[in-house]
C-alpha positions as CSV (number, residue, x, y, z in Angstrom):
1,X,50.4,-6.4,-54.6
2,X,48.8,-4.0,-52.2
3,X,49.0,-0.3,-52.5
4,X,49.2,2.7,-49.9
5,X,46.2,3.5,-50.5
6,X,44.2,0.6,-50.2
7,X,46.6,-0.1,-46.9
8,X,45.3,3.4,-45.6
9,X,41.9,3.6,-46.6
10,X,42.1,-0.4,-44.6
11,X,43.6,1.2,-41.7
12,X,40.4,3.8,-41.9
13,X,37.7,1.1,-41.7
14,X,39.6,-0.5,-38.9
15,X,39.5,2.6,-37.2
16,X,36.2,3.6,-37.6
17,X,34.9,0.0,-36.7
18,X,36.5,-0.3,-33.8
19,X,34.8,3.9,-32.5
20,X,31.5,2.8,-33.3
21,X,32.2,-0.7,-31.5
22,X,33.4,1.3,-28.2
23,X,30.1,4.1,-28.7
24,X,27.5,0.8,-28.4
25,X,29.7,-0.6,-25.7
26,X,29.3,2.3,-23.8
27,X,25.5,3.0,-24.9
28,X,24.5,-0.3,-23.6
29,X,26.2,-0.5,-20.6
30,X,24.9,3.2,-20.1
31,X,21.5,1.5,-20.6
32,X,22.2,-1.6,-17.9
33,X,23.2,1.1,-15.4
34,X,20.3,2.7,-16.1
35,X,18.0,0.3,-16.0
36,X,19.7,-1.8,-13.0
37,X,18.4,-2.3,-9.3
38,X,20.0,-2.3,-6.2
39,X,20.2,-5.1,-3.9
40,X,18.0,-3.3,-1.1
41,X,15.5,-2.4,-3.9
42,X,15.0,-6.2,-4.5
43,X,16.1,-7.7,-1.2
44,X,16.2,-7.3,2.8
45,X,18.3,-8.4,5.9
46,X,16.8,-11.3,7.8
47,X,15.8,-9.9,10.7
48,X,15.7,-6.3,10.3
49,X,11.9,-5.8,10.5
50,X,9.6,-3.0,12.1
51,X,7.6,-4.0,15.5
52,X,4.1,-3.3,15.7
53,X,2.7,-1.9,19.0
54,X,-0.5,-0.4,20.4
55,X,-2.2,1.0,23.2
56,X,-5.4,2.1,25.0
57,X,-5.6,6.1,25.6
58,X,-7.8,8.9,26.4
59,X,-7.6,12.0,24.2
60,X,-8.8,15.7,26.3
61,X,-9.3,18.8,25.0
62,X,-12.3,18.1,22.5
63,X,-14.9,21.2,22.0
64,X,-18.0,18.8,22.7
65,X,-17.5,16.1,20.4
66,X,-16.0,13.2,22.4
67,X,-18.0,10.4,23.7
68,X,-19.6,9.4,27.3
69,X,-19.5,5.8,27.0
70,X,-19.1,3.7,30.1
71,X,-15.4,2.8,28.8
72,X,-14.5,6.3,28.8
73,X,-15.9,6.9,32.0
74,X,-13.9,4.4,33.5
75,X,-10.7,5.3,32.0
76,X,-11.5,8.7,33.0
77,X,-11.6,7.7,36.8
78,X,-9.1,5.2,37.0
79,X,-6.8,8.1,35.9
80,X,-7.9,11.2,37.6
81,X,-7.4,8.4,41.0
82,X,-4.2,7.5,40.0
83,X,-3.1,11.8,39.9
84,X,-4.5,11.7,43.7
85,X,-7.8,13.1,43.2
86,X,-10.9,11.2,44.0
87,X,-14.0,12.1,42.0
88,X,-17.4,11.9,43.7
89,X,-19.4,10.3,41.3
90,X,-18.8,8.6,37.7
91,X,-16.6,10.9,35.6
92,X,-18.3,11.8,32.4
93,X,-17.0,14.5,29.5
94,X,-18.0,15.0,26.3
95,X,-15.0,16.8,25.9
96,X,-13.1,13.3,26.1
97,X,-12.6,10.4,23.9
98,X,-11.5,6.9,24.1
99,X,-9.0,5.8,21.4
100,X,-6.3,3.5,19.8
101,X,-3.1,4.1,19.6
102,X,-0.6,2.3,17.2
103,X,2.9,2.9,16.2
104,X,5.7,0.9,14.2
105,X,8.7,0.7,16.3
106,X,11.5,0.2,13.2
107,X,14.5,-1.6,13.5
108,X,17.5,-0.5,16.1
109,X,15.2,1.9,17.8
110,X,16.9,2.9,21.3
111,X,15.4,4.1,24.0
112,X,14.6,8.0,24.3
113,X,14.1,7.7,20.4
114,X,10.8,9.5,19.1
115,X,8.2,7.7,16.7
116,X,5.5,8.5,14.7
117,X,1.8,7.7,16.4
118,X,-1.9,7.3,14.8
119,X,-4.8,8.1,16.7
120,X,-7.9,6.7,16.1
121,X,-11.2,7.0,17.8
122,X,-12.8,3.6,19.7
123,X,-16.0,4.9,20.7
124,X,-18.9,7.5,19.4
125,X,-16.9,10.9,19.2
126,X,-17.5,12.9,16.4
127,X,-14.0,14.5,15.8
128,X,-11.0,14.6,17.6
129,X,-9.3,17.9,16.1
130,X,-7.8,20.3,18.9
131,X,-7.3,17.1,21.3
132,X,-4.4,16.0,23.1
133,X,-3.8,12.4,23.8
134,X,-2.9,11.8,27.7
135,X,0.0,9.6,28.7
136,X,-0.5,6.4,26.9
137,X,1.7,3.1,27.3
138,X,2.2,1.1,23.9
139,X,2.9,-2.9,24.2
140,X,4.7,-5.2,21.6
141,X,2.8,-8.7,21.2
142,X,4.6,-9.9,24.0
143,X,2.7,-7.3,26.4
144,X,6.0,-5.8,27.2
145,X,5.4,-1.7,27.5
146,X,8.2,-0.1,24.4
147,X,6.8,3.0,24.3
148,X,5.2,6.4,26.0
149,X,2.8,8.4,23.4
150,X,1.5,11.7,24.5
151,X,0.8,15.4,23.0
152,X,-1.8,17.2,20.8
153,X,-3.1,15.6,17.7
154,X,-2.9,17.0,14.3
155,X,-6.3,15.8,12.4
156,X,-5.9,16.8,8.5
157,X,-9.9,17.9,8.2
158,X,-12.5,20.2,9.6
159,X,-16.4,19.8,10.5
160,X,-19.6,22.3,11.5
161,X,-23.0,21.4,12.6
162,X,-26.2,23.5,13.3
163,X,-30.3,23.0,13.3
164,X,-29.6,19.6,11.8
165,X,-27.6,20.1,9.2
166,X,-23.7,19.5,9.0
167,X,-20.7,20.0,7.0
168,X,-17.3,18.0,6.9
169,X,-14.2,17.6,5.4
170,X,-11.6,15.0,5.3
171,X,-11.9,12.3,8.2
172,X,-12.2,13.9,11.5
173,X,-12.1,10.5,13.6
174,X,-8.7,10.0,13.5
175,X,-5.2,11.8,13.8
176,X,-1.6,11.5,14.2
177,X,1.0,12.6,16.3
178,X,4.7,13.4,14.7
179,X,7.2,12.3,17.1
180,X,4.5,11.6,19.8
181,X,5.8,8.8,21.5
182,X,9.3,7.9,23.4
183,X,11.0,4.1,22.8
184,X,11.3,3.1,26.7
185,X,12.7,-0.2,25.2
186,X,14.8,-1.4,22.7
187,X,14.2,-4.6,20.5
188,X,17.5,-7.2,19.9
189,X,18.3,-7.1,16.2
190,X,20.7,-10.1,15.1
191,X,22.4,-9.2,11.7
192,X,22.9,-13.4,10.9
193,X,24.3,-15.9,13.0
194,X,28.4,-16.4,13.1
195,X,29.9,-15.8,10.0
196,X,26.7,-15.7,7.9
197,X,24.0,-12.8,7.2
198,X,21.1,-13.7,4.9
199,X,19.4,-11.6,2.4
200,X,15.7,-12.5,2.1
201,X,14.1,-11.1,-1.6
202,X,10.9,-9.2,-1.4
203,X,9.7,-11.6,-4.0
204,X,10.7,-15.4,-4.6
205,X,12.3,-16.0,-8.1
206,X,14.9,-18.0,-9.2
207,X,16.3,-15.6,-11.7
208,X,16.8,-13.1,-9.5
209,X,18.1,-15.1,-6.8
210,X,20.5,-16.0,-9.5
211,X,21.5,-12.5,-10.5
212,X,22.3,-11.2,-6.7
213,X,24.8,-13.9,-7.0
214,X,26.1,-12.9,-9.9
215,X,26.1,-9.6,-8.3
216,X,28.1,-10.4,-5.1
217,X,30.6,-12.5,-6.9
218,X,31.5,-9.5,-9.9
219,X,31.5,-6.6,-6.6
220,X,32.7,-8.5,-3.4
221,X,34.4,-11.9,-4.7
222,X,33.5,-15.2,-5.4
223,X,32.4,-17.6,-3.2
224,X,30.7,-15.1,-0.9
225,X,27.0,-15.8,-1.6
226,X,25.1,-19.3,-1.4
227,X,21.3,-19.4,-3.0
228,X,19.3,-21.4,-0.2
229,X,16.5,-21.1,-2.3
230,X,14.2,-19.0,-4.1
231,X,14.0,-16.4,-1.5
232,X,17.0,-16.9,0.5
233,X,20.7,-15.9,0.0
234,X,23.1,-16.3,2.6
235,X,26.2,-14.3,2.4
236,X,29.5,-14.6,4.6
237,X,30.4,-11.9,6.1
238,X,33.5,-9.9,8.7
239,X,32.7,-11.3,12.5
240,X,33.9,-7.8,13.3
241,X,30.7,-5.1,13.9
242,X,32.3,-2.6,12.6
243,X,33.6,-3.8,9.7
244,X,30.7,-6.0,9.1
245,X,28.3,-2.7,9.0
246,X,31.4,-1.5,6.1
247,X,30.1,-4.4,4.2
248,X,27.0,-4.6,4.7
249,X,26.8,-1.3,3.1
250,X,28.4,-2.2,0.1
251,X,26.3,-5.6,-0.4
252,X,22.9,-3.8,-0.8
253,X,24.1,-0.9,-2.5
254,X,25.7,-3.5,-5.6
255,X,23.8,-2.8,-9.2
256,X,21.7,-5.8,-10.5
257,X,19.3,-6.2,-12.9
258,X,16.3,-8.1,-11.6
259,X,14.0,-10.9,-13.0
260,X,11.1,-9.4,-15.2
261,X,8.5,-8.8,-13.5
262,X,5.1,-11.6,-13.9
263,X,1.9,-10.0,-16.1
264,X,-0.2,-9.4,-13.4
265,X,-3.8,-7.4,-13.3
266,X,-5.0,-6.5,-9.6
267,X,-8.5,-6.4,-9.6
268,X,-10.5,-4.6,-6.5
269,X,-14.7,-5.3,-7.3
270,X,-15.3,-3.2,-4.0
271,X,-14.2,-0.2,-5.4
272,X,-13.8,-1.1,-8.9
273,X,-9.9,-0.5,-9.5
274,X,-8.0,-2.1,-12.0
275,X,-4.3,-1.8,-11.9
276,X,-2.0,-3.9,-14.3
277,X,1.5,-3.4,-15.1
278,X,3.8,-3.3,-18.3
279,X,3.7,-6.8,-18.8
280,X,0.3,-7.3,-19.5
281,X,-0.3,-8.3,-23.1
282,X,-3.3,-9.4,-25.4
283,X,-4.0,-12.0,-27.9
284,X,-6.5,-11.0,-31.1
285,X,-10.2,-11.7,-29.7
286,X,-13.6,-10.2,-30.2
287,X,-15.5,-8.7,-27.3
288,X,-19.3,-7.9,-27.5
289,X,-20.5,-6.0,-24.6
290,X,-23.8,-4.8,-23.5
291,X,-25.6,-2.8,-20.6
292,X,-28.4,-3.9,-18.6
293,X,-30.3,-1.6,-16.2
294,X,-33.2,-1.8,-14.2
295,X,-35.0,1.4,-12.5
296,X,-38.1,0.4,-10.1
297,X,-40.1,3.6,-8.9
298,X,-43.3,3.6,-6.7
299,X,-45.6,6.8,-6.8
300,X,-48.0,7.3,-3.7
301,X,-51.7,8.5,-4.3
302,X,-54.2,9.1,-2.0
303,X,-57.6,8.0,-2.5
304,X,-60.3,10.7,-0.9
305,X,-64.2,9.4,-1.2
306,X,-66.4,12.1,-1.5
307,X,-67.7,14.5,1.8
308,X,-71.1,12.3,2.4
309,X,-70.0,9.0,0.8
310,X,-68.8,7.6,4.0
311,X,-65.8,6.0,2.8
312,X,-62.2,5.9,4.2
313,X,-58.9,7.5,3.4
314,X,-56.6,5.0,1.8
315,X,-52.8,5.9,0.5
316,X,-52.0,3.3,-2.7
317,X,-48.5,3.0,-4.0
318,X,-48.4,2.5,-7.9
319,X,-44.8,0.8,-8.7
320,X,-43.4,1.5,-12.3
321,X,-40.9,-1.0,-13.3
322,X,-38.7,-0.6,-16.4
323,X,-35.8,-2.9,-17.9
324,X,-33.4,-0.6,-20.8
325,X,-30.8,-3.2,-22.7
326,X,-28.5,-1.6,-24.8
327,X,-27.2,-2.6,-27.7
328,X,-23.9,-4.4,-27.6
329,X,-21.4,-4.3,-30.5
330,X,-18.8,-7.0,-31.4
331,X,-15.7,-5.5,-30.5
332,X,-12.5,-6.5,-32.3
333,X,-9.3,-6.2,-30.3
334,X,-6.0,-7.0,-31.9
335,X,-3.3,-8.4,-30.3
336,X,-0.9,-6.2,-28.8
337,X,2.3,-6.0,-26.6
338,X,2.2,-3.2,-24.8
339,X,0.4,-1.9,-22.4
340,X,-1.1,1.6,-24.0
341,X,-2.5,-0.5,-26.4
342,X,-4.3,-2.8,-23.9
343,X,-5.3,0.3,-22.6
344,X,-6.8,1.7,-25.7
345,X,-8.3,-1.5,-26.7
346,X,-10.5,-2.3,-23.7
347,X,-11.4,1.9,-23.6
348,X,-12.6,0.7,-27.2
349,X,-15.2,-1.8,-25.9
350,X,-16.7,1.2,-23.7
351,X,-17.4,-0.7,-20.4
352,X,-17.3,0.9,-17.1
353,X,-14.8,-0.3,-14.3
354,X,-17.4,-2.9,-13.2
355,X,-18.4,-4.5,-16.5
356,X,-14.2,-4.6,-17.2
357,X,-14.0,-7.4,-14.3
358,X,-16.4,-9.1,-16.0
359,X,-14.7,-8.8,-19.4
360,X,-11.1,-9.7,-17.8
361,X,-12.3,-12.7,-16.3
362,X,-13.6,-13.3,-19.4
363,X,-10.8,-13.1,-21.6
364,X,-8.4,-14.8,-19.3
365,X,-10.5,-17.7,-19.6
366,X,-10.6,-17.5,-23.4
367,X,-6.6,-17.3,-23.1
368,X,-6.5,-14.0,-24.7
369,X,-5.3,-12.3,-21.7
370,X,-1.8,-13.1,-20.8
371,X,-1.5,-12.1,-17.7
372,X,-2.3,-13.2,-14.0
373,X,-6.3,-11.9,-12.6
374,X,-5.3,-11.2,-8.1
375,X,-8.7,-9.9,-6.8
376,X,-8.1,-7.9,-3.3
């Protein structure tokens, strides 16, 4: 027969089961919140895209560092004929510039809406800070004028020369303008077709795909969303705009948590950069690694014969070549999961940048790296 006491001291473990039950319950969907992505983190609107455009233009003002080039010239006259005034002889200014002008035109842009524009300089001028770019029209693909760019530049650098010699800072050859040009035309943006929209994912993956599903079933009902494919999700949603743009806004703002991401190492040999992210992981291999360097110098003497000899002058070039190989020591690298400790284990081997694209390649070959090489 039971007791009180062992009914109580029951009732207690009960208790304090079922607290600690509800403080991980709440830790680890504390930790999913955290840790979870929105759809327009992961995911876009089928045709909701930016528009490219550019455009031909003339940039004034310059203190002596523009360009005379026959384009210039040209663009020069064409415009001062087309303000009424009707120059003698070919126009010519080193106080002008030809440039490029390119802005994005992003999506629902109206007309009398400013944009962003980048200047850059076409021809030989030197610096374009203090210019101002004259009227400019900017064209789509389609050759269809969307925009008017005009006004001073603002160039993020600075530059002296004298007796030869010159100074600079930054890049003086191009600039931008905030809010320099005017949308003249708008672009049609179609949010789906009927009663569908279509979400495209920044990057394919079935998983994902998958889990936006999940997503739109759990926050806007089932039977909503329909996978197309990897990429592709195509949602019903209200004909009406208005209510349409309601729910729109509560698709991409619904919590998911995305596909892990693919071990991948980006690898730039111009530069030297190697970027890799979390994923990236190691297998136990040994590495040896060893520098080879070759210096070649050439020293110029002169040979002078003596006052009554009657030789000749001659200039002889004495090359010095030398090849230094340094030791290279067999490197043990353990495995490891995380990415401080791939860090730490190729910093071990001592290579530069350069000899690490070797050593990558290398080990991906061997199957030790576990991750994907992308050279840029």
């Amino acid at each position: 027969m039971t007791s009180r006491t062992e009914i109580h001291a029951a009732a207690s473990l009960a208790r304090w089961l079922l607290v600690n039950a509800l403080v991980w319950l709440t830790l680890a969907l504390y930790t999913l919140s955290a840790n979870a992505d929105r759809i327009k983190d992961v995911a876009s609107f089928s045709g909701v895209r930016t528009n490219q455009l550019v455009g031909y233009g003339v940039v004034v003002g310059l203190d002596n560092t523009g360009d005379t080039s026959n384009l210039t010239s040209q663009a020069l006259g064409n415009l001062m004929g087309n303000l009424g005034v009707s120059p003698g002889s070919t126009v010519s200014s080193k106080n002008a510039a030809s440039v490029m002008v390119t802005a994005s035109l992003p999506a629902f842009s109206k007309p009398g809406q400013a944009i962003d524009v980048t200047v850059s300089a076409l021809g030989g001028s030197k610096s374009l800070r203090g210019g101002t770019l004259l009227m400019t029209p900017l064209k789509g693909l389609d050759g269809q004028v969307y925009a008017m760019a005009q006004g001073s530049l603002m160039v993020g650098g600075a530059g002296a020369s004298a007796g030869g010699s010159s100074a600079q800072i930054n890049h003086l050859s191009a600039g931008r303008i905030p809010g320099g040009a005017t949308v003249e035309r708008a672009v049609p943006t179609r949010l789906g077709q009927g009663d569908f929209v279509q979400l495209e994912l920044k990057e394919a993956d079935f998983t994902t795909a998958a889990r936006v599903i999940s997503a739109v079933d759990a926050g806007l009902g089932k039977g909503l969303a329909t996978a197309m494919d990897g990429r592709v999700i195509q949602v019903r949603a209200p004909l009406d705009s208005t209510q349409r743009v309601a729910f729109l806004a509560s698709l991409e703002n619904l919590n998911l948590n995305p596909a892990t991401a693919t071990a991948r190492i980006i690898i730039n040999p111009r530069t030297g950069s190697i970027v890799m992210n979390q994923m990236v992981t190691v297998d136990k291999c040994a590495v040896a690694h060893g520098n080879l360097s070759v210096t070649i110098s050439a020293d110029t003497q002169v040979s002078q014969p003596n006052a009554l000899a009657g030789g000749e002058t001659v200039a002889t070039t004495k090359a010095d070549v030398q090849i230094k190989s340094d030791k290279g020591e067999l490197v043990m690298l353990p495995a490891t999961t995380t990415l401080s400790d791939v860090v730490k284990a190729l910093n071990a081997v001592g290579a530069s940048p350069q000899d690490l694209l070797a050593i990558l390649q290398a080990m991906k070959a061997a199957g030790a790296l576990k991750a994907e090489l992308e050279v840029i």
